[in-house]
C-alpha positions in Angstrom: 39.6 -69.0 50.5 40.7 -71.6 47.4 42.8 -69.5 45.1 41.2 -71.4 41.8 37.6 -70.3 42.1 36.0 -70.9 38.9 36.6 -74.7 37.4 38.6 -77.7 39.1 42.0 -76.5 38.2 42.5 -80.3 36.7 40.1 -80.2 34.6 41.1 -76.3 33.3 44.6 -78.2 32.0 42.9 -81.2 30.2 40.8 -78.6 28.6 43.6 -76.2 27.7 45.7 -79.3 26.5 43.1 -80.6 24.5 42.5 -76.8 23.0 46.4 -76.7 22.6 46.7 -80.1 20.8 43.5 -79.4 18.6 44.7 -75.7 17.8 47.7 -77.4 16.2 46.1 -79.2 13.7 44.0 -76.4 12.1 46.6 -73.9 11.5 45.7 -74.4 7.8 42.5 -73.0 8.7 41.4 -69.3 8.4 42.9 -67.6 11.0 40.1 -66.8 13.8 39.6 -63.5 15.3 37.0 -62.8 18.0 36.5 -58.8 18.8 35.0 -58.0 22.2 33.5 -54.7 22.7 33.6 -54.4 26.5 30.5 -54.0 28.1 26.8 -53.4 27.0 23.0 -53.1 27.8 22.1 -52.2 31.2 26.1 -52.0 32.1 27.4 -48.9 30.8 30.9 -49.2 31.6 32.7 -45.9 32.4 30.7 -43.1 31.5 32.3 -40.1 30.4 31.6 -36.3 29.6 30.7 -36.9 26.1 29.8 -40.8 25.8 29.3 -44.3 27.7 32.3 -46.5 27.3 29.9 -49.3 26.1 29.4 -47.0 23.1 32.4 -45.9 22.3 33.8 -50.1 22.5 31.3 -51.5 19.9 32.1 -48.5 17.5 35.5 -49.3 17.9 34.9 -52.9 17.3 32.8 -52.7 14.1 35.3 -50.4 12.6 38.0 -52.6 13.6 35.8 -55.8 12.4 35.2 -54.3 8.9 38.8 -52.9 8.2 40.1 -56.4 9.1 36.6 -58.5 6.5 37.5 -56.0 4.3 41.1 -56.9 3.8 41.6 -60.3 4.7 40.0 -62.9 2.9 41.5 -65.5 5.4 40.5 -63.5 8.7 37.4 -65.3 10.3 35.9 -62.2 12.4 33.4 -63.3 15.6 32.2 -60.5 17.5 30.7 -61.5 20.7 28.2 -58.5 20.3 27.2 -56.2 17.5 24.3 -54.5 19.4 24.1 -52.9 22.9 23.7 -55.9 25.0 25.0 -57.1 27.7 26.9 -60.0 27.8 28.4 -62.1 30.6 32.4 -62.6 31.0 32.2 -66.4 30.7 29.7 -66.1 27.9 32.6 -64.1 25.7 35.3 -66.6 26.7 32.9 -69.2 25.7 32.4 -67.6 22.0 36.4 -67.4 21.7 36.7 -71.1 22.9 34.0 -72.8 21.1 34.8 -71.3 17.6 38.7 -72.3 18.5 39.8 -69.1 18.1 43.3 -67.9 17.4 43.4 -64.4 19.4 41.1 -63.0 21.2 41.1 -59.1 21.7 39.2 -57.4 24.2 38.3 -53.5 23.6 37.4 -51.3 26.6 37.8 -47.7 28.0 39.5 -46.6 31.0 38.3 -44.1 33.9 39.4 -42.3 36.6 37.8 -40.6 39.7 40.1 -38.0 38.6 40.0 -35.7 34.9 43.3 -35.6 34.7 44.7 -39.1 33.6 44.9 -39.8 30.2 46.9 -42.4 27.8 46.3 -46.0 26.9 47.2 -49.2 28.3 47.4 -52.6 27.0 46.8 -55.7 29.4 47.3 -59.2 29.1 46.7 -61.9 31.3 48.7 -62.0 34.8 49.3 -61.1 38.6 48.5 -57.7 39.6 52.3 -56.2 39.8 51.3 -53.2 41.6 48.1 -51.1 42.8 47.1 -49.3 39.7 46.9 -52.6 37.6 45.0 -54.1 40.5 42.5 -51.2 40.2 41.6 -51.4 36.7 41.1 -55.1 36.8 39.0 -54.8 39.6 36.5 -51.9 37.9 36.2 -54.7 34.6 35.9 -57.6 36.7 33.3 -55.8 38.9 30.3 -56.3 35.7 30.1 -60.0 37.4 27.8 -58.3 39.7 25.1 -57.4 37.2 25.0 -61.1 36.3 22.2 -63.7 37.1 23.5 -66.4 39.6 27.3 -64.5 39.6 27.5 -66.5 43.1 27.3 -70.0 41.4 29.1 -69.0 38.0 31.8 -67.1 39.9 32.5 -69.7 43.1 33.8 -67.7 45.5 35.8 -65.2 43.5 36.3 -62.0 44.8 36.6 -58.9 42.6 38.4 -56.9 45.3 40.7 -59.8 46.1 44.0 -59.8 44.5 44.2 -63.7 45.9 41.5 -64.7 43.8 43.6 -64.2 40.8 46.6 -66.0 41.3 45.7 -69.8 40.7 43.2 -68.2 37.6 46.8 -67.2 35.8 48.5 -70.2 35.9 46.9 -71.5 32.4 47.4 -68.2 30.3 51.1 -68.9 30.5 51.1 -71.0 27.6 49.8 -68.2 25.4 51.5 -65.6 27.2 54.7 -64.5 24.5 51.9 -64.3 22.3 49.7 -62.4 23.8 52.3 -60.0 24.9 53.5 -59.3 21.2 50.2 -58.3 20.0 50.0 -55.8 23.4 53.3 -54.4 22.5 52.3 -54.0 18.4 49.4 -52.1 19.6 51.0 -49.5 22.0 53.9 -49.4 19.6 51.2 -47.6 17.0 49.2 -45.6 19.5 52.9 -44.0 20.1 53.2 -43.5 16.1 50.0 -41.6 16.4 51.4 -39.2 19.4 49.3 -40.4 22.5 50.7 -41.3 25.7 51.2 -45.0 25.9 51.0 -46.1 30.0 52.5 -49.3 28.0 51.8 -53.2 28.5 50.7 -54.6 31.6 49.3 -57.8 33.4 46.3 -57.6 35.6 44.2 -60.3 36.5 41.1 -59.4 33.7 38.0 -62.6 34.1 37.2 -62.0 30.9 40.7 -63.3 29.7 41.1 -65.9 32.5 39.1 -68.5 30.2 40.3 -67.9 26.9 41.9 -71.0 25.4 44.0 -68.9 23.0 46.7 -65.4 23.1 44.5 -62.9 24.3 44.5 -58.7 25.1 42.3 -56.1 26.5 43.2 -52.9 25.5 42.5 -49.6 27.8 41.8 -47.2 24.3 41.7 -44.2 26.4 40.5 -42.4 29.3 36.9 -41.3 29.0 36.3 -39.6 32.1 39.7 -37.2 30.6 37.6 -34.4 28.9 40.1 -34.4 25.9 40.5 -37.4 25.5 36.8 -38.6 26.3 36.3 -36.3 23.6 38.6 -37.9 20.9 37.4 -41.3 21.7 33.7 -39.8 21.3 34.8 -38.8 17.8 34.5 -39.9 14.4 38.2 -39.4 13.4 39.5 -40.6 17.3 37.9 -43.5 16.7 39.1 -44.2 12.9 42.3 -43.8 14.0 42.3 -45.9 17.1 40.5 -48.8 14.8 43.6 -48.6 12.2 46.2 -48.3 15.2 44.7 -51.9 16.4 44.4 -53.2 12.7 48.0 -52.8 11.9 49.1 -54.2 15.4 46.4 -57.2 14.7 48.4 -57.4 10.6 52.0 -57.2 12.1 51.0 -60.2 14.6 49.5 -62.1 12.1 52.3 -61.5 9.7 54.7 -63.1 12.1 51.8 -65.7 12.9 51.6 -67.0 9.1 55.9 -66.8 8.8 55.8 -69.2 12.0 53.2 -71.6 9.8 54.7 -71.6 7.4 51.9 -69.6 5.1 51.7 -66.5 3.1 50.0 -63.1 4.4 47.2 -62.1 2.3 46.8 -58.8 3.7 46.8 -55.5 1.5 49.7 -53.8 2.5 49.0 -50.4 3.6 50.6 -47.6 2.4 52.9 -44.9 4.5 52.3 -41.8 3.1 54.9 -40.3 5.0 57.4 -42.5 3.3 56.3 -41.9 0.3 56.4 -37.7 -0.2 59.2 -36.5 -2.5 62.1 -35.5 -0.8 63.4 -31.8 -2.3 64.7 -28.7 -0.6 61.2 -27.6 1.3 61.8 -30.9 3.0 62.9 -30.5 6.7 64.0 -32.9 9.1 62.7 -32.4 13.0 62.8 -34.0 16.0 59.0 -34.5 18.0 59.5 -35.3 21.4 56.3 -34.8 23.4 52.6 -34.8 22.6 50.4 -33.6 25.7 47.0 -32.1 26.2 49.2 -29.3 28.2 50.3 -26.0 26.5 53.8 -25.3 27.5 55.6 -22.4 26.4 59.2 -22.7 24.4 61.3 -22.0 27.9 59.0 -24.1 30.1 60.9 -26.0 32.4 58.7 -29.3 31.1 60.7 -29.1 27.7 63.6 -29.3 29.7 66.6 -27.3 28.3 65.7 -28.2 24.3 66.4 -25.3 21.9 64.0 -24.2 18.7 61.0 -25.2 19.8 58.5 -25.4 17.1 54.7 -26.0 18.4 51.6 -27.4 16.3 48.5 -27.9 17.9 46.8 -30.9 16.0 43.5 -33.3 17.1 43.5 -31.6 20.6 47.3 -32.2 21.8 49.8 -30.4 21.1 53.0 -31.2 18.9 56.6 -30.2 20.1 59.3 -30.1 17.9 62.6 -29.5 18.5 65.1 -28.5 15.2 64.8 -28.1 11.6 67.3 -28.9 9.3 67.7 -30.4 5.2 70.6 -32.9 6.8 69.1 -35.8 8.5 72.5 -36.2 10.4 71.4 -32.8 11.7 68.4 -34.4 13.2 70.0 -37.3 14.8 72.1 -35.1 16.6 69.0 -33.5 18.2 67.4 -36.8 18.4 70.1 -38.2 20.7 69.5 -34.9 23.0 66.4 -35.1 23.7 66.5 -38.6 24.8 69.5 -37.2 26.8 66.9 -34.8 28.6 64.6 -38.0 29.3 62.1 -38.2 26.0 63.0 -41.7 25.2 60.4 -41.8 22.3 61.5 -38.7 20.4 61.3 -39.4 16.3 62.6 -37.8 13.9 60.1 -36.6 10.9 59.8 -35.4 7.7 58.4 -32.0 7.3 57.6 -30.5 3.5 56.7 -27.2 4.5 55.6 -25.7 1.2 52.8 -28.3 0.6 49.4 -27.7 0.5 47.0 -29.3 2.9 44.0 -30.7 0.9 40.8 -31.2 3.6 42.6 -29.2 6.3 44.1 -26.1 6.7 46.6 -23.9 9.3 45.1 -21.6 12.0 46.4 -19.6 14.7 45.5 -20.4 18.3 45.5 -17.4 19.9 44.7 -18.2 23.6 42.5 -20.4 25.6 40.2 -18.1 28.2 37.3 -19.7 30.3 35.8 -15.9 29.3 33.2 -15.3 26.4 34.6 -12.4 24.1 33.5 -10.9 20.9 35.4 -10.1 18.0 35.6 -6.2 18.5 36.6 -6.4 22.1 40.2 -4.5 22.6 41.6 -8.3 23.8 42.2 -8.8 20.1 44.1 -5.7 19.4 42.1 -5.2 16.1 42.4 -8.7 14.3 39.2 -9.7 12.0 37.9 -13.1 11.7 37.8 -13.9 15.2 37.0 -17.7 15.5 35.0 -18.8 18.8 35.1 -22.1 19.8 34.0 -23.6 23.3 35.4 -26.9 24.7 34.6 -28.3 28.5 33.9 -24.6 29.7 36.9 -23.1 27.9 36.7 -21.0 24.8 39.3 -21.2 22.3 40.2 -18.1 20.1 41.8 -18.6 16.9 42.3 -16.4 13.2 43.1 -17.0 9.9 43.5 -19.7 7.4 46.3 -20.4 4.9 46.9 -24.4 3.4 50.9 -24.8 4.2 53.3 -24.2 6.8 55.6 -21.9 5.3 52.7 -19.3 5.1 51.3 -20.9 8.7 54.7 -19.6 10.4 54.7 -16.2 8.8 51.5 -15.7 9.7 52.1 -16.6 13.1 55.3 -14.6 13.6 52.8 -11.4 12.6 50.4 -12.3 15.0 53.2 -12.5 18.2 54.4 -9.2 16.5 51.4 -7.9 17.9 51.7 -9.1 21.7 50.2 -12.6 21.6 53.4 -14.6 22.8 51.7 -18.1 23.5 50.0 -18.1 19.9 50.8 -21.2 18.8 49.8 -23.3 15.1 46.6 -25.2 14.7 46.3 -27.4 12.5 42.5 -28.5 12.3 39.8 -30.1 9.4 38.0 -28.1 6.6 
């Protein structure tokens, strides 16, 4: 089998040269983005329990698209679909190559045969470094099959090959720092935002092989995961997957426009976070996990960490370890958990007296797959009883107060009664 399957390998370098040498002299140029939403038409992608990944990509890519318009008066956008059509793999690389594009960023979803994976993934260009990677490239690469003549376009390559791949990297190397900076900006802010990050990989994707420019395909999620198909499915998932990728595609081409020597004309965005007064109701804590899984404050999982403080919040829940007004205090607790193996644990800012404005505090009670009613014993006479039913499981919560302070006296009253796993919620008006 010849390991470069697509193109003469010769004439793949006189191309890339002659993109390289060309690329140099329009850096005064707006700076040109093409978005990829992965999929489309009669290919479906990965299909999930609440959407088709086709779907979920172009949503994600038009919200991405206009945030970037929107903001960037020097930002170029090319999207190399806008409706639900299916486009082949050398047809996109074609669009990024022929408008001389300056990155090129590839949005898809990931599956599993299994419901229990979940986190996102960030690939660029490269051998296949173990099995997993392998996999996923080879369910992307796979669409070449629902191509017209895929046998002539594609010269003997060979999805399921790992071969096949190897002389296909060879050019991407010259883009390859880049493209790795923009993967890492972009798992950097899905960890800000408290999902698990399966972090930046290489894998042998077609659709990047023939990009003359730093390129990424970003894994956004599992959809076949039924939370996480879920939040990818949703409105607010997917506005906050779109600004995770905006500010990774800002910080890039921040450092992008400092290398050329040019000003960036972005809006700056602004952390809100850093931006609350600091007085006494202000605690310091350190968050050290996010996961779909409910854990209780001794479970072995949370391995050995003391005042646990838990706050359900878009589907996952939030563990905390420590409060205290000193942030040395925090550091100090920081530095343990990392001890017990959380390398990511933050330390945040927590004013607990303020008052949430379109959300509020609940109490989760407990999940059951059983249907109860309000009177039933099971809720040891509480009122206002809220049902609601998720992937065969029915969630139970009660109450609603707009701060934390009343939020944790309200759930210390509820365990009072017997319901030890009752945990915080913090959901939308």
């Amino acid at each position: 089998m010849r390991v470069l399957t697509i193109f003469n390998l010769k004439y793949i370098l006189i191309f890339f040269s002659f993109f390289f040498i060309n690329s140099i002299h329009s850096q005064n140029k707006d700076f040109v983005l093409v978005l990829d939403a992965g999929h489309g038409g009669h290919d479906s992608g990965a299909r999930g329990p609440y959407a088709n990944e086709k779907d979920v990509t172009l949503s994600l890519v038009k919200k991405i698209g206009a945030l970037i318009e929107n903001n960037n008066k020097d930002v170029k956008v090319i999207y190399t679909r806008t409706t639900d059509e299916f486009i082949p793999l050398m047809t996109r690389a074609n669009i990024a190559n022929k408008n001389k594009a300056n990155l090129f960023i590839s949005i898809h979803c990931n599956s599993s045969s299994k419901s229990a994976p979940y986190g996102t993934e960030t690939f660029v260009l490269g051998t296949h470094r173990n099995q997993d990677n392998f996999d996923v490239a080879k369910r992307e690469n796979e669409v070449v099959y629902m191509e017209k003549d895929y046998k002539t376009t594609y010269e003997d390559f060979d999805p399921s090959s790992p071969e096949s791949m190897i002389g296909l990297t060879l050019m991407q190397n010259t883009y390859l720092e880049n493209s790795l900076k923009i993967a890492s900006y972009v798992e950097n802010n899905f960890i800000k935002e408290n999902r698990l990050s399966r972090g930046v990989k290489q894998a042998g994707f077609l659709v990047l092989v023939q990009t003359a420019m730093p390129a990424i395909l970003i894994e956004t999620g599992f959809i076949s995961n039924y939370q996480e198909g879920q939040y990818l499915a949703s409105e607010d998932g997917q506005n906050t997957i779109a600004k995770n990728i905006y500010d990774a595609f800002i910080s890039y081409k921040k450092a992008f426009d400092e290398k050329s020597g040019k000003e960036n004309s972005a809006k700056e965005t602004i952390n809100i976070a850093e931006n609350l007064p600091v007085d006494t109701d202000t605690f310091y804590k350190v968050q050290f996990l996010s996961s779909f899984s409910k854990y209780t404050p001794n479970s072995s999982q949370l391995r050995g960490l003391k005042d646990i403080e838990i706050i359900k919040y878009k589907g996952k829940y939030i563990y905390y370890s420590g409060s205290s007004n000193l942030k040395s205090d925090a550091e100090l607790i920081q530095n343990l958990a990392k001890e017990a193996g959380f390398n990511n644990a933050t330390i945040v800012k927590h004013i607990e007296k303020e008052n949430l404005n379109d959300e509020y505090y609940t109490i989760e009670l407990f999940l059951s797959p059983k249907k109860y009613k309000e009177k039933d014993s099971i809720f040891k006479g509480l009122n206002n009883i809220v049902r609601q039913k998720s992937n065969n499981i029915y969630i139970y919560t009660t109450g609603k107060v707009n701060n934390y302070v009343s939020a944790k006296r309200l759930l210390e009253n509820i365990k009072k009664l017997g319901f030890s796993d009752a945990v915080i919620s913090r959901v939308s008006a």
